[in-house]
C-alpha positions in Angstrom: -23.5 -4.5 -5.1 -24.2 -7.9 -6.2 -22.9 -11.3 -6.9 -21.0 -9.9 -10.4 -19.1 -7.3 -8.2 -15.2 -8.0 -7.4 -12.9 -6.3 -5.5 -10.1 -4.2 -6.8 -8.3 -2.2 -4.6 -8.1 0.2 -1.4 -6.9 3.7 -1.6 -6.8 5.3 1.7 -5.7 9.2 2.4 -4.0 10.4 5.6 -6.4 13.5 6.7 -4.3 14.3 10.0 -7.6 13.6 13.0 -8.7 10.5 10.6 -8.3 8.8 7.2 -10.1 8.1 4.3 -10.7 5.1 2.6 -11.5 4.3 -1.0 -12.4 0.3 -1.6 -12.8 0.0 -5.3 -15.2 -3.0 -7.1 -15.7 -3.5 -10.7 -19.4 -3.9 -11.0 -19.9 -5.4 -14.7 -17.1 -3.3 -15.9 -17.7 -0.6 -14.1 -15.8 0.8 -11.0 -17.9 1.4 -7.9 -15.7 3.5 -5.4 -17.4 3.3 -1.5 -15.6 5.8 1.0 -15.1 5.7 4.4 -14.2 7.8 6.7 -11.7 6.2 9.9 -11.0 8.2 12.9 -6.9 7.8 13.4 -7.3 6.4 16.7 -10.2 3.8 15.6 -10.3 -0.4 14.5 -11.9 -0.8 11.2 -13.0 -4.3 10.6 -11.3 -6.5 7.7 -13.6 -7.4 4.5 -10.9 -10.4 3.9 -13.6 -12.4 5.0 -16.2 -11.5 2.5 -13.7 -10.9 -0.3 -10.4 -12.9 0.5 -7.6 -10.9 -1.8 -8.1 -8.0 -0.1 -5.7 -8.8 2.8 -3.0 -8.0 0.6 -4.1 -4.8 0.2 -5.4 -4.5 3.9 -1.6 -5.5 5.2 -0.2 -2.7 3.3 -2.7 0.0 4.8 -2.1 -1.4 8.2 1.6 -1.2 7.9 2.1 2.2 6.1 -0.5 4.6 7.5 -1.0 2.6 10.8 -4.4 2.0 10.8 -5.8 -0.5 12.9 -7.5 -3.6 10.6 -8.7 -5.7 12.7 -9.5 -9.6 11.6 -7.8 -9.6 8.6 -7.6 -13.3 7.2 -3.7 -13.4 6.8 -2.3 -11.0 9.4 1.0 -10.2 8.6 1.6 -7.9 11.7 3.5 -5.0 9.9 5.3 -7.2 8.4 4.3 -7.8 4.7 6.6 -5.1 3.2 9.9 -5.3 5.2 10.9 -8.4 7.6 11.3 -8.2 11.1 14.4 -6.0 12.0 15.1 -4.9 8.5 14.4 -0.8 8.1 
């Protein structure tokens, strides 16, 4: 992946013992999909650092599957969706 590449998105799959993770890049108009697999009870280090936007996405995974993203560049502790005490 080069200079050209930017990020697009994360997809990421609940497989019961671990999840899967999509990140998605447009390579000069071209997707490029890399997967990963995440054992459930496992830290899986941020990529905000390297390409910034993607702590939006990277809050949302943390705070509906639960997966623990670790040094994420704005953390929003489970919070991005729903305040504190609002269910």
């Amino acid at each position: 992946m080069g200079a050209g590449a930017r990020f697009m998105t994360i997809t990421c799959l609940d497989q019961d013992d671990r999840f899967e993770l999509y990140y998605h890049f447009d390579v000069d108009g071209s997707v490029l999909s890399l997967r990963a697999f995440v054992p459930r009870a496992a830290s899986l280090p941020s990529i905000s650092g390297v390409c910034f936007c993607a702590f939006l996405v990277e809050n949302e995974v943390k705070e509906l599957f639960g997966l623990n993203i670790t040094d994420i560049a704005i953390d929003y502790k489970g919070h991005l969706l729903l305040a504190e005490g609002m269910t």
